[in-house]
C-alpha positions in Angstrom: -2.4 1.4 16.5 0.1 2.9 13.7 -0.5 2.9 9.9 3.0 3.0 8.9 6.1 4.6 10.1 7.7 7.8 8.4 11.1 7.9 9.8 12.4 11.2 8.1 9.3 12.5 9.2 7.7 11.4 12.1 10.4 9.3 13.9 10.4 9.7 17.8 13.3 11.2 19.0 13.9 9.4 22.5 14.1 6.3 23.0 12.0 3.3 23.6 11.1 3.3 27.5 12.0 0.5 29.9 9.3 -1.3 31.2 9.8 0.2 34.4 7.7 2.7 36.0 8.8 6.0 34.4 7.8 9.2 36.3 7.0 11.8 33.2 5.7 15.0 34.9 4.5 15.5 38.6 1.1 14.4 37.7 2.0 11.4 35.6 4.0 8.1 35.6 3.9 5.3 32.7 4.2 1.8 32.5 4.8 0.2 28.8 2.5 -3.0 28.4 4.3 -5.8 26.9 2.8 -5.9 23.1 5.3 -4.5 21.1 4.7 -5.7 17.5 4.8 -3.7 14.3 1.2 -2.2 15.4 1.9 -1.3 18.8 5.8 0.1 18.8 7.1 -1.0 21.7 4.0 -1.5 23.4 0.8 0.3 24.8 1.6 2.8 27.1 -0.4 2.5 30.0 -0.6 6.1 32.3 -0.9 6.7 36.0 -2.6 9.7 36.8 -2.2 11.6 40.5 -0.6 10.3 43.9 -2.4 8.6 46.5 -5.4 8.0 44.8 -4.7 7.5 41.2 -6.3 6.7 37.9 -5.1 4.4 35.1 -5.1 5.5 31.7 -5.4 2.5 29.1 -4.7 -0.4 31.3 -3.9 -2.0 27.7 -4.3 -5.5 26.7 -5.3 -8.9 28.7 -2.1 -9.3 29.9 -1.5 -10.5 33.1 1.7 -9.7 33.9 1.1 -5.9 32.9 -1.8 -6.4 35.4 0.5 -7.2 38.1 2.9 -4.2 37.0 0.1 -1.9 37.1 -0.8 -3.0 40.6 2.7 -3.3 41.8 3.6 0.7 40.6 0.8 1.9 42.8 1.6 -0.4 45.8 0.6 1.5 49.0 -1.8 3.6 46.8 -5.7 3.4 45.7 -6.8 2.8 41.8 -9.7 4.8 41.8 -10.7 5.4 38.0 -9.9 3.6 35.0 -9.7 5.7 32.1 -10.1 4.8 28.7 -9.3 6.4 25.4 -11.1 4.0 23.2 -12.0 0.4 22.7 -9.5 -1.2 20.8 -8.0 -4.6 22.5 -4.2 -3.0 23.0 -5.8 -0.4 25.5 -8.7 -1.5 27.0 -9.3 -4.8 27.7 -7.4 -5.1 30.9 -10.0 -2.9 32.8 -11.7 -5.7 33.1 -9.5 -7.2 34.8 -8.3 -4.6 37.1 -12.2 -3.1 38.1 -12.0 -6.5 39.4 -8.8 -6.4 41.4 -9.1 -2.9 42.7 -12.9 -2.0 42.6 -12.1 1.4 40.4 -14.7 2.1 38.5 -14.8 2.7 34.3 -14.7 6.0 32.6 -14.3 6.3 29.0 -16.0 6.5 25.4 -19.1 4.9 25.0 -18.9 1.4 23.4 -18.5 0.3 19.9 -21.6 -0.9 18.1 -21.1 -2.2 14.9 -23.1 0.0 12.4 -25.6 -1.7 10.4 -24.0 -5.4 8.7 -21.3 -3.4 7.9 -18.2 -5.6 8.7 -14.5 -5.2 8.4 -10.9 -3.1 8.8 -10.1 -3.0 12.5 -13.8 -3.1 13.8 -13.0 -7.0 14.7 -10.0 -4.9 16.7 -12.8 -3.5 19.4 -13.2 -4.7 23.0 -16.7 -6.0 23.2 -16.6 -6.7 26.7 -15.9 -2.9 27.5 -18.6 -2.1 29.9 -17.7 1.6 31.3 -19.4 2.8 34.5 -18.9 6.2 33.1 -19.4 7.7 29.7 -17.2 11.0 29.0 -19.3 12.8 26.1 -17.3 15.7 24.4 -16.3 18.2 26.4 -17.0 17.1 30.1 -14.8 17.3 32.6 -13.6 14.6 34.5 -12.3 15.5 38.5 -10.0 13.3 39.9 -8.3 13.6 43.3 -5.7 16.5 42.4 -6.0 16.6 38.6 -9.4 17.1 36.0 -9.2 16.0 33.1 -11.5 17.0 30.0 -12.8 14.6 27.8 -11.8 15.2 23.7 -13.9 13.5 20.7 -11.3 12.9 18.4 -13.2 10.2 15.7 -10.9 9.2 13.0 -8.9 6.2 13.9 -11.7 5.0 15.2 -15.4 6.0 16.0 -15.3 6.1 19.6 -11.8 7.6 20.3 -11.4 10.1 23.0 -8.0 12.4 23.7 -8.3 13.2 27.3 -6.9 17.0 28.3 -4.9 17.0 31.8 -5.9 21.0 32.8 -3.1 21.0 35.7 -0.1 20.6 33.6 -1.5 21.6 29.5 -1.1 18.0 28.5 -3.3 15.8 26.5 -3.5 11.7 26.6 -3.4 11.3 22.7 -4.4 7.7 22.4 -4.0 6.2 19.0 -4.8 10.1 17.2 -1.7 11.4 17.4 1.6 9.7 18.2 5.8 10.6 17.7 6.7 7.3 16.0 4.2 6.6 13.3 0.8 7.8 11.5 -2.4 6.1 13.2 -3.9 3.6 11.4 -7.3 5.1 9.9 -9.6 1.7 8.5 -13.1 1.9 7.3 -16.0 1.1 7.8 -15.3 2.2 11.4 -12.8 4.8 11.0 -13.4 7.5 8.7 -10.2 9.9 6.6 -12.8 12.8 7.2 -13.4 12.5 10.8 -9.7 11.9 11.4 -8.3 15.1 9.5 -11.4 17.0 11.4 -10.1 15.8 14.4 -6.6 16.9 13.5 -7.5 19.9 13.3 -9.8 19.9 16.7 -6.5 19.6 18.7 -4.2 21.4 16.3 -6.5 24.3 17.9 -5.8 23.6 21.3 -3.5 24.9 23.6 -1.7 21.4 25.0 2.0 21.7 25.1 2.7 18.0 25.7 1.0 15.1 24.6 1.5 11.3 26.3 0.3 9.2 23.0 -0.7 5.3 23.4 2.4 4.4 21.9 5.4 5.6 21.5 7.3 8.5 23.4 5.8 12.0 23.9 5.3 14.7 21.0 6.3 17.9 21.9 5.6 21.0 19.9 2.3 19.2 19.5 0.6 22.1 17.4 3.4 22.3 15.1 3.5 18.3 14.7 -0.1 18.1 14.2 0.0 20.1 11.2 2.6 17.6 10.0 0.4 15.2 10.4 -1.9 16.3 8.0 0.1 17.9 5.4 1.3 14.5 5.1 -2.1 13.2 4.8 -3.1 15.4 2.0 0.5 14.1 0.4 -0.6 10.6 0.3 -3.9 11.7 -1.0 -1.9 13.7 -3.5 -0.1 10.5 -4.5 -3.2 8.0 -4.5 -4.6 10.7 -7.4 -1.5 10.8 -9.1 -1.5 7.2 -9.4 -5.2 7.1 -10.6 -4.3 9.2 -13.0 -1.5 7.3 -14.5 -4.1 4.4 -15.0 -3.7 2.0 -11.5 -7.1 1.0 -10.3 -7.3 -1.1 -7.4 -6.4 -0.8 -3.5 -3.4 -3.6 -4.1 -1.9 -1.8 -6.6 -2.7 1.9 -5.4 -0.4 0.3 -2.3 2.4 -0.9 -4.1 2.9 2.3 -6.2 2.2 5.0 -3.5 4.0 3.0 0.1 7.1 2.4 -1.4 9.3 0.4 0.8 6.2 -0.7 3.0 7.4 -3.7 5.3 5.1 -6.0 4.1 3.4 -6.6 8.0 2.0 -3.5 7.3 0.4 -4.0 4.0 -3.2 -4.5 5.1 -3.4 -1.4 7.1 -1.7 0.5 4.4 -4.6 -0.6 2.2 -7.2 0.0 5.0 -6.1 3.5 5.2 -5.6 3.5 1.3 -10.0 2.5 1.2 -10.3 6.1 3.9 -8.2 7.7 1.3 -11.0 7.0 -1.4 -14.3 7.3 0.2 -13.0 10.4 1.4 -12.3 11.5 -1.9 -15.6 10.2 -3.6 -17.5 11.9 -1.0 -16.0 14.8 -2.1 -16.7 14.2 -5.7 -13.1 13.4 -7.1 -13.1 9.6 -7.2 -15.6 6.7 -8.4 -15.7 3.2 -7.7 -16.8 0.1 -9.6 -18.4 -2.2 -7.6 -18.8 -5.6 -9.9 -18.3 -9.0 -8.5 -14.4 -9.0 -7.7 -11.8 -6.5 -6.6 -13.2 -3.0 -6.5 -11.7 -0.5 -9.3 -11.6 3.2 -8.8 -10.7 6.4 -11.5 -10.8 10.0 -10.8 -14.0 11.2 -11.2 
């Protein structure tokens, strides 16, 4: 799920697939889920993994006619594993759905539990019916029938979130953490500015060469783009105190003044991510917030 788009920046180079089967590397073929809104591009990309006996990676949403896509590419073939890179409704909801139709069993990230009463930003987003049969903890290895793949905390856009490394061909399933067109959403209480830019850096230092994001086309040069990613993070967070500084106090406003431009869709998540900005930023001692009975104001510390 993308925060906002940064066309000079971060714009994806190829174009929008077809929702056909698209065969991206000997390992791996895609089908494009159709959700396209100004979240989602042009839709969750859902991944086949292997020949013959295959794993799906994000099934995507409860779509039904995806469903049939999905079982239609991989006519003649067995769904063994359904992968999952983390547990927000675009990507994970269909498992469901085809653990029923095919018998493969569940391998992700463990499930989202709400922590504490703490309510709000995109945990209302999570698949609560996710029920893996598998949980991939940092670090294991997953072996599939030709291919492993190893399993990537990335936290940040979300608690749970897992990048999964193919070892055969240097590639990593990105999910929502890094993606060509646009900057992933990052909205607390669930996802955390911290975790994210630690989890930046957690694949900046890997050796992937390719990476097959949950939206969007590839991003090559991945290291490179990466670091991209995060300079532009510390920009915005640049900007937010800049504009504390000249006196604006609340998320609204820091919004209007900082995402120039913004299409107005994608006002709330800009604010979301605007809130990670700032409790990142008081955690680290720079900012303080006001907490009285209406809209929350904040000044540099």
């Amino acid at each position: 799920m993308a925060d906002e788009t940064e066309p000079e920046l971060f714009a994806d180079p190829r174009q929008a697939p077809p929702r056909e089967v698209a065969r991206l590397s000997p390992l791996v073929r895609r089908l494009v889920a159709p959700n396209a809104s100004p979240f989602t591009f042009n839709g969750t990309c859902t991944y086949i993994l292997g020949r013959g006996a295959v794993a799906v990676v994000d099934p995507g949403p409860g779509d039904e006619s995806h469903l049939a896509a999905i079982l239609a590419a991989v006519e003649g073939e067995t769904i063994e594993t359904i992968l999952v890179t983390h547990t927000h409704r675009d990507h994970s909801v269909l498992a469901q759905g085809l653990r029923e139709a095919t018998g493969a069993r569940i391998v992700g990230p463990a499930p989202f539990r709400l922590k504490g009463d703490r309510a709000g930003g995109l945990d209302s987003s999570h698949d609560r019916a996710y029920a893996p049969d598998l949980v991939l903890a940092d670090g294991e290895r997953f072996a599939g029938r030709g291919f492993t793949l190893e399993a990537v905390a990335t936290p940040g856009h979300c608690s749970n979130h897992l990048c999964l490394a193919l070892l055969e061909e240097g590639a990593l399933f990105s999910g929502d953490h890094v993606m060509a067109w646009s900057t992933s959403v990052v909205a607390p209480p669930d996802g955390s500015m911290a975790a994210y830019m630690a989890s930046l850096d957690k694949v900046r230092a890997r050796g992937e060469r390719i990476y097959w994001p949950g939206h969007g086309g590839p991003v090559t040069e991945p290291q490179r783009y990466a670091r991209a990613l995060a300079h532009h993070r510390r920009q915005r967070e640049a900007s937010i105190l800049a504009a504390l500084d000249a006196g604006v106090a609340t998320i609204p406003q820091l919004v209007s003044r900082v995402y120039v431009g913004l299409d107005p869709k994608l006002a709330r998540a800009a604010g979301m991510s605007t809130l990670a900005h700032l409790e990142d930023l008081g955690a680290r001692g720079l900012v303080t917030a006001e907490l009285g009975e209406g809209e929350a104001r904040y000044r540099r510390a």
